[in-house]
N, C-alpha and C positions, 0 to 999 in steps of 0.2 A: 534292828539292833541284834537280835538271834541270829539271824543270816550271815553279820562279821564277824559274831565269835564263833559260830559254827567252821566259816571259812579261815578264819585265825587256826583255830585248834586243828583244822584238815592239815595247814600249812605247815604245822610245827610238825604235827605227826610226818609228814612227809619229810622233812628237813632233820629232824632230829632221830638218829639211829637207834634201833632197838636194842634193847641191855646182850641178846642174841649175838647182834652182829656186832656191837662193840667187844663183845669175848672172843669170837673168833678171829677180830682185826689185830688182836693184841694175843703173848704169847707170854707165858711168866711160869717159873719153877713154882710160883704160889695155887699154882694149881695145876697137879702132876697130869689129870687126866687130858686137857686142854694141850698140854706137851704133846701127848700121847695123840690126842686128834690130829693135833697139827703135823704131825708125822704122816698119818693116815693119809692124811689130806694130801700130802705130798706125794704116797703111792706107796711108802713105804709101810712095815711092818711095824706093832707100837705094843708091845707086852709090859701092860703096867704091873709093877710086882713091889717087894718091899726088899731093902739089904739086909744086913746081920744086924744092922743099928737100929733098924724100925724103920728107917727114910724111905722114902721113896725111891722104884729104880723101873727105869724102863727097858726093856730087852728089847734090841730093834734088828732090822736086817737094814744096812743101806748101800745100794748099788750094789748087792752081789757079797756086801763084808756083814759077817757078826759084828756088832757094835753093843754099847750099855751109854745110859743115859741116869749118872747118878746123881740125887740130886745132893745141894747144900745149903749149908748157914740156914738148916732148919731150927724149930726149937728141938731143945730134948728131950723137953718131957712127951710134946705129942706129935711130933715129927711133921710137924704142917708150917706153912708161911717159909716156906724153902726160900732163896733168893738167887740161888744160882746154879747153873748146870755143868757137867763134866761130862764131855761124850769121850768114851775110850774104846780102842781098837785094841784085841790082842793078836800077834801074829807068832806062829812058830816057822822061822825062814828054813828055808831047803838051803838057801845061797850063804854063807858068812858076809854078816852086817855087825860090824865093830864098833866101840865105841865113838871113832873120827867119822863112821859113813852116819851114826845118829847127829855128834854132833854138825858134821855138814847139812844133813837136813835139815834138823833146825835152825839154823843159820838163814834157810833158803825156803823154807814154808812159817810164812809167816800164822801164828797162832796157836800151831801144833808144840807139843814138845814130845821126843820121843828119848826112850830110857830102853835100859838092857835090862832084864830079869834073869832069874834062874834059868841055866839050860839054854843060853844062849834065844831067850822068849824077847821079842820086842812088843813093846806098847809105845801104841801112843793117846794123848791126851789133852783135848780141845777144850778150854773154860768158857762161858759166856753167861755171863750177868747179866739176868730179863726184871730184878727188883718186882716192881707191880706190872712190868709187861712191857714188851717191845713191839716193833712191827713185825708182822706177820711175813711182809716182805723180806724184812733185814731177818728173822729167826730162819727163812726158807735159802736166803744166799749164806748163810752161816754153814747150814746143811748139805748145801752143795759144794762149797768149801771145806767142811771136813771131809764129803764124800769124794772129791778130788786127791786131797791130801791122802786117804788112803788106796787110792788107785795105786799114786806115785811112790808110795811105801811098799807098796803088793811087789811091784815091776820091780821094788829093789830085793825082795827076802824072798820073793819063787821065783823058781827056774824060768 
């Protein structure tokens, strides 16, 4: 009788994931540092730091661009239980990019939105909602989806 629950509890322990691997399978603003890994994890750069509000904010490099990683729909008072992310590129173009070549981009990259600033400054700005956590897989094509998305913004505002 010892012998089956010892072999039962082996079984489960084998079967059922450690609280470990279930963190790293899953990605969520609800825990910035975990963002921050999972960046890591990817190759890239992950500078966990805080904004002017208290929130959480990550400084990254991806594919070669400065990028920020802000989070949202934290509370206020202590700036944790975030729910959602905002990765933004800022770019200052050598080339003239108008308000028609942002709105044609947007039109033709799905996800992104890009906007004009002062001084002729282009941004742009990627949302994704992780709640208590996404797949690790879908947070990683998200990433190379924004990181795409700013290739094709580069090639349009440098020489």
């Amino acid at each position: 009788m010892i012998w089956k629950s010892l072999l039962a509890a082996a079984a489960v322990s084998v079967l059922a994931p450690s609280a470990a691997q279930a963190a790293t399978s899953t990605v969520s603003a609800v825990r910035p540092e975990g963002v921050a890994e999972a960046l890591k994890n990817l190759g890239y750069t992950a500078e966990l730091a805080k904004d002017g509000n208290g929130d959480p904010l990550i400084n990254t490099e991806i594919g070669g661009w400065q990028a920020a990683l802000l989070f949202y729909e934290c509370n206020e008072k202590t700036h944790d239980g975030c729910q959602s992310l905002q990765f933004v590129a800022n770019f200052t173009p050598e080339k003239k990019f108008t308000a028609e070549d942002a709105v044609r981009f947007n039109r033709n990259t799905r996800f992104a939105s890009v906007s004009l600033g002062k001084d002729d400054a282009v941004m742009m700005t990627w949302d994704m909602v992780t709640g208590k956590g996404i797949d690790f897989e879908v947070f990683s094509n998200s990433v190379d989806m924004f990181r795409s998305a700013m290739d094709n913004l580069g090639a349009e505002v440098f020489k």
